[in-house]
Each structure stands twice: as C-alpha cells, then as structure tokens.
N, C-alpha and C positions, 0 to 999 in steps of 0.2 A: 984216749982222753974223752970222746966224745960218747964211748961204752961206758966207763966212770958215771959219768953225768946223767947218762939214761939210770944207772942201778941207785943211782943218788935219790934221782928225782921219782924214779918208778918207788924204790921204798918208800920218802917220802909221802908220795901219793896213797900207796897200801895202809901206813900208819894212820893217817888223815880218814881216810877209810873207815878203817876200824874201828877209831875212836867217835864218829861221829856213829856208826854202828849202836856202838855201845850206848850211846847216851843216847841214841833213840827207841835205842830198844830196853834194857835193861837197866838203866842207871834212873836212880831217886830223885835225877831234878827233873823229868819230864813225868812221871808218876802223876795220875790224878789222883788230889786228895779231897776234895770237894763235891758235894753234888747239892744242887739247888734248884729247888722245883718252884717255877715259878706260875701263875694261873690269875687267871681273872678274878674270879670269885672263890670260897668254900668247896672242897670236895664233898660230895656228897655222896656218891657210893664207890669210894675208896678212900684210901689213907695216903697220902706221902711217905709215910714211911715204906706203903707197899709197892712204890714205884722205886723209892731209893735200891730197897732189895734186891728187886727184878735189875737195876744197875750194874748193884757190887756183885749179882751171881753171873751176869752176864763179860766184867770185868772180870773175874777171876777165871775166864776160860782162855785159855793157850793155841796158840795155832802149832802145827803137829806135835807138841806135848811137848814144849819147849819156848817157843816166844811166848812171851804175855801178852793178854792184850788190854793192859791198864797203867798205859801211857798214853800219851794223849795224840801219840802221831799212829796207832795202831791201833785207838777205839773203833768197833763196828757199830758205828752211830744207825746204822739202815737197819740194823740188826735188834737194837735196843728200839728203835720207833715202831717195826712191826712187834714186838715182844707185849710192847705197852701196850699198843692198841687190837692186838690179839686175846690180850688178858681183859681190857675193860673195853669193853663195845663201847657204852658210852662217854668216850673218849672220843672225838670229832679229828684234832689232829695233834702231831707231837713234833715243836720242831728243839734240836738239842743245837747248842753252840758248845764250842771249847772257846776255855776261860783263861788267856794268856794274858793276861794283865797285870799279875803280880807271880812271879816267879816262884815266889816264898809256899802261892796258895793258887796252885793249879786247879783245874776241874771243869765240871761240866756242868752248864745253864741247859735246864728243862723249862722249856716252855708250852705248858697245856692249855688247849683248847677244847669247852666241853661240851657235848650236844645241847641243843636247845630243843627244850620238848614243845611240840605246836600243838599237838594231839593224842588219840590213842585210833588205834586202829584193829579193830574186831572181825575173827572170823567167822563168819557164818559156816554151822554145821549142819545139811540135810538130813537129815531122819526119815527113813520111808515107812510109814507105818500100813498096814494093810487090815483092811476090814471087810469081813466078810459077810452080804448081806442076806436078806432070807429070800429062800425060794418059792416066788411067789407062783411062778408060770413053771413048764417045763422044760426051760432051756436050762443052762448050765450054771456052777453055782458062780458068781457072778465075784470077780477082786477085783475093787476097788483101791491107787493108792493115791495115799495122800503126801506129800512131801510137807512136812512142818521145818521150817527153820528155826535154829538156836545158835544163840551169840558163845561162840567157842571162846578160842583163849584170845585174849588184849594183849599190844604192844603198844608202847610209847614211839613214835614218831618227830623225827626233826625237820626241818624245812629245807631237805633236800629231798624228803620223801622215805629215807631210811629208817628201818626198824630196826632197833635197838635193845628193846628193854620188855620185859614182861611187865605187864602193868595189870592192874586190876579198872573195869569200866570205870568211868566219872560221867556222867548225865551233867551235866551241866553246860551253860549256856553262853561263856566263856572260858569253854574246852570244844574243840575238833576233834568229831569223832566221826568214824570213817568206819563203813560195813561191808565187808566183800568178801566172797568166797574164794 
C-alpha cells in the first residue's frame, strides 16, 4: 500500500515536473513578445530600432542548440546589457526589467541611460624636430632638438571622467577642454 502511494505521488510529482518544464521553457505563454526602450531624452547616435535588433539576435540564441532563450525565465539579461553597451560607448548604463503584467503581452522594459558630455579632451602629440646649425668654431656639428607640441585626436568626455566618443575640438568658453599627453 504504502509502495502504491510513493509511485502515485512520485509520478505525480514527475508530471508536475515536466509540465511546469515545459511552460518555462518552451511553451508560448512565457515567450517574450515585447520590447520597449525606454530613455530620458532623444537618441542621438543610435536608433531604437538598433537596440531592439541586438535584443531579437540575442533572443534567438539557444543554450546547447536546443533551449531557447526567449522566454522570459531564461533571458540572459547581463548578457544583452554588456552587448548594448559594448556596441554604443555612449551609453552610460542599461538597466532591463521583465514585463509581467499582462500575460496576453509579455516582454522586456529597456531602460537607457546616456552619457552626458562635460567636455572634450585632447591629445597632445610631441614632434622632435631637429636643426642643424652652422659651424661657426671647430668643434662639432652642433643638434639641436626642439619638441613642438600638437593637439592630436579629441574625445568627448562625461563627468565621471570617461572617454567615450571621438569628437572634433570646440574652443569655446562654455565647453571643457582638457590637454594631456
């Protein structure tokens, strides 16, 4: 009797199993169908749609060529936030939520955070130039060098101090600009 009851309750348990398996992994009502970007202001060098992409290509990848991973209990969220902000530097942070609030319309809340430019920040480049002068006396011919400095390439900078962006100088008087080899 008591053997009964274990093969009762062990299938029991096995089916229960399975089934919540399935619905977490492959069935249609946990499927994300949504993505939504959300942002403080305007993008300005990217598109939403090119974040959405980097989402659905990232979705559509399988853990050992068999799970999916675009359900919403097996998205690699840490995986899509380095992706974003691997692909657009000036991206500052990326936080994602799942969207369980209406069953019907699963998905994923992007929330972007984007650099704020304080400055630009220039490299200076040494140049050694060498001049050779005349020989007045009899000693030797005599090198002179001179090191000229020149402003190499600019980045945009944010006020954490991070460079980010290729920028072109701006001289002006409400802009921070910074010169350092």
């Amino acid at each position: 009797r008591s053997s009964f009851k274990i093969v009762i309750f062990g299938g029991l348990f096995f089916c229960v199993l399975a089934g919540l398996t399935y619905l977490c992994i492959w069935s249609s009502v946990l499927q994300i169908s949504t993505i939504k970007i959300q942002s403080e202001k305007e993008p300005i060098y990217y598109e939403n749609d090119e974040i959405i992409k980097i989402v659905e290509e990232k979705l559509k990848n399988k853990i050992f060529e068999i799970i999916p991973q675009n359900t919403i209990t097996l998205v690699s969220v840490d995986e899509i936030k380095n992706t974003i902000i691997g692909n657009f530097p000036e991206i500052r942070q990326v936080n994602i939520y799942r969207n369980l609030s209406d069953f019907s319309n699963i998905g994923l809340v992007i929330d972007i955070e984007e650099r704020e430019t304080i400055g630009i920040w220039c490299k200076f480049e040494e140049i050694e130039k060498i001049i050779d002068s005349d020989i007045n006396t009899s000693t030797e011919e005599i090198i002179e060098k001179i090191k000229e400095r020149r402003i190499g390439e600019c980045f945009q900078i944010d006020k954490d101090g991070v460079i980010y962006r290729k920028s072109l100088l701006v001289k002006s008087s409400s802009v921070l600009n910074i010169y350092s080899s």
